[in-house]
C-alpha positions as CSV (number, residue, x, y, z in Angstrom):
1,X,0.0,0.0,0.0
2,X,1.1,3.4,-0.6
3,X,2.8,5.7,1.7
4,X,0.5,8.3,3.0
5,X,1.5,10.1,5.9
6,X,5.3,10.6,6.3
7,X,6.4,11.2,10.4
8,X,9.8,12.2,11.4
9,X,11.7,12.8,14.6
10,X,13.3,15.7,15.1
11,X,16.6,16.3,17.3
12,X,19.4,13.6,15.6
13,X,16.6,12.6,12.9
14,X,15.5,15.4,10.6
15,X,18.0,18.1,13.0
16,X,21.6,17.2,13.5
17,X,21.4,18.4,17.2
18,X,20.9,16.2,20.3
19,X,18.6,17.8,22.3
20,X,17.1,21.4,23.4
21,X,19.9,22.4,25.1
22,X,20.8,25.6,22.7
23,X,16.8,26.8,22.7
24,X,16.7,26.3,26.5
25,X,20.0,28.1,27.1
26,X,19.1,31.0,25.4
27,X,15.7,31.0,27.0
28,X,17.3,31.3,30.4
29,X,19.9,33.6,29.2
30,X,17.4,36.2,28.3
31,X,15.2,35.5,31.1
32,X,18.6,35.9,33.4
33,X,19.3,39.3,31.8
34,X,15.8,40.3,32.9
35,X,16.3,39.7,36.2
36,X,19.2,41.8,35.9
37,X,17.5,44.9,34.5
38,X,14.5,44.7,36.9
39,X,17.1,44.3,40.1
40,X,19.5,46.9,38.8
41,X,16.2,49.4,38.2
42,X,15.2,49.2,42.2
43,X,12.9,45.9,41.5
44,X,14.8,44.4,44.9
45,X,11.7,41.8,44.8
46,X,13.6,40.3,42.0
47,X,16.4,39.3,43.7
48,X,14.3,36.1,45.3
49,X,14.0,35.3,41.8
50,X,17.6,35.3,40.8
51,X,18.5,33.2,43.7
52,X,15.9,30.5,42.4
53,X,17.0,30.8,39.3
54,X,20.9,30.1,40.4
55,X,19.5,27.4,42.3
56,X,17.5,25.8,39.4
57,X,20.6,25.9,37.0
58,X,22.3,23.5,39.4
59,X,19.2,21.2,39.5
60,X,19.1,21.4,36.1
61,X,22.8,20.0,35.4
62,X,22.2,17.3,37.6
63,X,19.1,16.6,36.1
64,X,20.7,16.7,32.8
65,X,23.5,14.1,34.1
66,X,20.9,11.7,35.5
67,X,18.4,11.6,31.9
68,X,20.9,10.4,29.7
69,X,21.9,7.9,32.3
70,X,18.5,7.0,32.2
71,X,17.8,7.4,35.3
72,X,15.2,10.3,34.6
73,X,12.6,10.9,32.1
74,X,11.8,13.7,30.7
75,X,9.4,15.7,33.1
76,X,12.2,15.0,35.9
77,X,14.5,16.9,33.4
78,X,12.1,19.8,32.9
79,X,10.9,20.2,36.6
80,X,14.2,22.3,37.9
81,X,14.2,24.2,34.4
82,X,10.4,25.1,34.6
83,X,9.8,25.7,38.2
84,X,13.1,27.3,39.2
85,X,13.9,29.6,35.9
86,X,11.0,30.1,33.3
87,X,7.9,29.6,35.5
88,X,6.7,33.6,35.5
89,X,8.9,34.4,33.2
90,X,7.5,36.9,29.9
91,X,6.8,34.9,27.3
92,X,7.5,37.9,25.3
93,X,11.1,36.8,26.7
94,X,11.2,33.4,25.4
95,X,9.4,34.1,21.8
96,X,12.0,36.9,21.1
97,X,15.0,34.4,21.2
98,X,13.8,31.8,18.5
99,X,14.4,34.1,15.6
100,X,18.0,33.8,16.6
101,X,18.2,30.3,17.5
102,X,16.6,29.3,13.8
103,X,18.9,31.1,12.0
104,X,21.9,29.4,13.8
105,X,20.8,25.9,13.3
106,X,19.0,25.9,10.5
107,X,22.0,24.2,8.6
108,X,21.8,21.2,10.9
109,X,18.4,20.2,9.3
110,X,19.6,17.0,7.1
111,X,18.4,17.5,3.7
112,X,19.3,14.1,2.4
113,X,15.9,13.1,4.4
114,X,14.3,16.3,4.5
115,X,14.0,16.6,0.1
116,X,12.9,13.3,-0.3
117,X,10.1,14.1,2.5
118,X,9.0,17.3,0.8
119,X,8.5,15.3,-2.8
120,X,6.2,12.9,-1.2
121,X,4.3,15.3,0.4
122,X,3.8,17.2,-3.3
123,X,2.7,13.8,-4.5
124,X,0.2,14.1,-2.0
125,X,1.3,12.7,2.0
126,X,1.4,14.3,5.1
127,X,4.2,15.1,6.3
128,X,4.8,15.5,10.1
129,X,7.3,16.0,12.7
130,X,6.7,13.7,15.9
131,X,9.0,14.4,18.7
132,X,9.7,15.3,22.2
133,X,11.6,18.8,21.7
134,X,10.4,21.8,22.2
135,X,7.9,22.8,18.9
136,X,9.1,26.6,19.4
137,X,12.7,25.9,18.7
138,X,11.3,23.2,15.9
139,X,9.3,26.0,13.7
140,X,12.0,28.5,14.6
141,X,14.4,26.6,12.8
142,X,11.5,25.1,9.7
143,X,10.6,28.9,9.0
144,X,14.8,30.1,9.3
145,X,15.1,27.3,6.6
146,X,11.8,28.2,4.2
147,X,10.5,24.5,5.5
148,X,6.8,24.0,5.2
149,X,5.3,21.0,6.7
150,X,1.9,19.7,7.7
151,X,2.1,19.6,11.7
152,X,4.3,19.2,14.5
153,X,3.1,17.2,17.6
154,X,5.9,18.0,20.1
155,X,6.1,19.6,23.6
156,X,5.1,23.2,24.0
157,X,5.5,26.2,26.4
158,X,2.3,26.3,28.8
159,X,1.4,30.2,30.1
160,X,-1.2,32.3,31.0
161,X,-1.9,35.4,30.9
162,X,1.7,36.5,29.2
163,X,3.6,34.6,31.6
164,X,5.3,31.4,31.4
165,X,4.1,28.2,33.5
166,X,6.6,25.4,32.3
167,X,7.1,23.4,29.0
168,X,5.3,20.0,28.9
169,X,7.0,16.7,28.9
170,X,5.6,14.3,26.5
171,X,6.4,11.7,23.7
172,X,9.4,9.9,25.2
173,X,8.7,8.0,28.1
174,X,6.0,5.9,26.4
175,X,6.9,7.3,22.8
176,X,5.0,3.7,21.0
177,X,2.4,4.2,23.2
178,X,1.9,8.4,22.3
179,X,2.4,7.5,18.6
180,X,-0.7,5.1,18.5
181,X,-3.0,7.2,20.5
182,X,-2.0,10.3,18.4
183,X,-1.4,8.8,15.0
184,X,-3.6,5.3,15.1
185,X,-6.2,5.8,16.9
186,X,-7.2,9.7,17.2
187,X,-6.9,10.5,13.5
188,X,-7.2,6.9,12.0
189,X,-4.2,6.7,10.1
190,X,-3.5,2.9,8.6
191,X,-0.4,1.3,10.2
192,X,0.9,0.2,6.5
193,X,-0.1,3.9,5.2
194,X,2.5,5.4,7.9
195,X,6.4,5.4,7.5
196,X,8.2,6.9,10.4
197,X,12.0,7.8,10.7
198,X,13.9,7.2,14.4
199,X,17.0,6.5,15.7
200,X,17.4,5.9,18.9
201,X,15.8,2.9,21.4
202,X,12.9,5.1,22.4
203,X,11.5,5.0,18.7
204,X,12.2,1.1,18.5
205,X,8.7,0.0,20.1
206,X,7.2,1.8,17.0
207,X,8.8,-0.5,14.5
208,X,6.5,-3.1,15.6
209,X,3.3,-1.1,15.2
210,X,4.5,-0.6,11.8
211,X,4.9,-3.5,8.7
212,X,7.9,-4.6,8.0
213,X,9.8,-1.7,5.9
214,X,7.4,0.9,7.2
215,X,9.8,2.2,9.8
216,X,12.8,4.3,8.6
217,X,16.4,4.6,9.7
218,X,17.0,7.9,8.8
219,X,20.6,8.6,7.1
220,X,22.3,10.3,10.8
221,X,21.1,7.2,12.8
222,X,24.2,5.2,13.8
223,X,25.5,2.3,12.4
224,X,24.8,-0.4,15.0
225,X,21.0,0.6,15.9
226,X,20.3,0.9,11.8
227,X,22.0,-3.1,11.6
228,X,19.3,-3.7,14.6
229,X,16.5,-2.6,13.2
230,X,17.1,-3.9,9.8
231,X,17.3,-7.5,11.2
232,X,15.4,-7.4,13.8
233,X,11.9,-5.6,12.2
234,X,12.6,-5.4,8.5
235,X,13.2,-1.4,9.0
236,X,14.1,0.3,6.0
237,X,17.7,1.5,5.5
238,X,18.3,3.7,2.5
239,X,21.9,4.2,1.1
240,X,20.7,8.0,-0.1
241,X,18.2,10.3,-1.2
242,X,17.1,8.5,-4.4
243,X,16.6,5.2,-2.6
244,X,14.2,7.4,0.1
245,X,12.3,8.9,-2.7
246,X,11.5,5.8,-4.2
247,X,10.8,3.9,-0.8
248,X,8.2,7.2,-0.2
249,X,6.7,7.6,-3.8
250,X,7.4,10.8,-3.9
C-alpha cells in the first residue's frame, strides 16, 4: 500500500542536534538578563528570583547528568528548568529568542531526508514532525530554513496570561504508546499507510506497530542501531536520497 502520511523525529533525525539544550540556554539567558534589568532598576523583589534561578541551574545540570543515564525521564529533566527559571517568566522573553536560534541551526536540518520528504508530500502525503523537543525551537528553525510541513506534535511552552508556566514533557517515556494514541487511533491513520524515521531505542517499540519496511532509519542514525533494526523488524535503511524517494513515492 502506498505511503500516505510521512512522520519524522526531530533532534538527531531530521536536526543534527541532540537535544534542546541551545533553545533552553538562550531561553534562560534572556530570562537571566531580565532579572538583571529589573534588580538593577530598584525591582529588589527580584532578587528572590535570581536566587531561584541560580538554584534551578544547578538542578538542572544534575538533572541533565541523570536523563541520559536514564535514570530520569523527561518531566524529571524539565521540573528544575520550569519551576526554578521560566515559570513567570514573559513569554514575550522566550518568543523573542527563536528568531535567533533558527537562523543558527537551521544548517543542521539534514536534507538528504528532508528533500525526499517534501516530494512525497507534493505527491500528496502528510508530512509530520513527531518528537519530544520543544515545537518553538522546531518552527524557529523550519521557518529560518523556508520548511513548510503539515504539523508538529511535540512539547510546548504552557502560560497564562503572558507569563510562562513550564514546558510539557511528552512523547518519550512511552513514545509507541503516544504514537498510537495520536497517530492510530485519534486521526485513523492505517499502520501500512505510515512510514516513520527514528534513531534511537525510544523510537524502537514503534517498529513493531509498523509493517515490515514501514519504519525508517534515517541517514544520521548510527550504524549499529540501523544493523538492529534492519534484522530485527525489517526497517528500511536507504543508502541515499534517491533510494528514500522511491521507498516514499514521492
Amino acid at each position: 500500500m502506498a505511503i500516505k502520511h510521512v512522520v519524522l523525529d526531530w533532534n538527531g533525525r531530521l536536526c543534527d542536534m541532540v537535544d534542546d539544550t541551545s533553545v533552553m540556554r538562550r531561553i534562560a539567558v534572556a530570562i537571566l538578563k531580565g532579572h538583571f534589568k529589573a534588580i538593577l532598576s530598584g525591582r529588589i523583589d527580584r532578587v528572590g528570583a535570581f536566587a531561584r534561578f541560580a538554584r534551578g541551574r544547578v538542578a538542572l545540570s544534575r538533572a541533565k547528568k541523570r536523563f541520559y543515564s536514564g535514570e530520569i525521564g523527561i518531566a524529571s529533566l524539565y521540573e528544575p528548568f520550569n519551576h526554578d527559571m521560566l515559570e513567570g517568566a514573559p513569554i514575550h522573553l522566550v518568543e523573542r529568542v527563536a528568531p535567533a536560534h533558527g537562523r543558527e541551526h537551521a544548517h543542521l536540518i539534514d536534507q538528504r531526508l528532508l528533500v525526499p520528504a517534501l516530494a512525497a508530500r507534493d505527491s500528496g502525503a502528510t508530512l509530520t514532525i513527531f518528537s519530544a523537543a520543544f515545537d518553538g525551537g522546531i518552527r524557529a528553525i523550519l521557518k529560518a530554513a523556508n520548511v513548510d510541513i503539515d504539523d508538529i506534535v511535540s512539547n510546548t511552552l504552557e502560560n497564562a496570561d503572558g507569563r510562562a508556566i513550564g514546558f510539557t514533557a511528552k512523547y518519550r517515556d512511552d513514545k509507541s504508546g503516544d504514537f498510537r494514541r495520536e497517530f492510530i487511533e485519534r486521526r485513523g491513520w492505517l499502520p501500512e499507510e505510515i512510514m516513520y524515521a527514528g534513531d534511537a531505542e525510544v523510537d524502537e517499540p514503534i517498529a513493531v506497530i509498523l509493517p515490515p519496511g514501514n519504519f525508517l532509519v534515517p541517514f544520521l542514525a548510527d550504524e549499529r542501531f540501523e544493523a538492529h533494526m534492519r534484522t530485527t523488524y525489517g526497517a528500511s535503511t536507504p543508502e541515499g536520497p534517491g533510494d528514500l524517494t522511491s521507498l516514499l513515492g514521492g
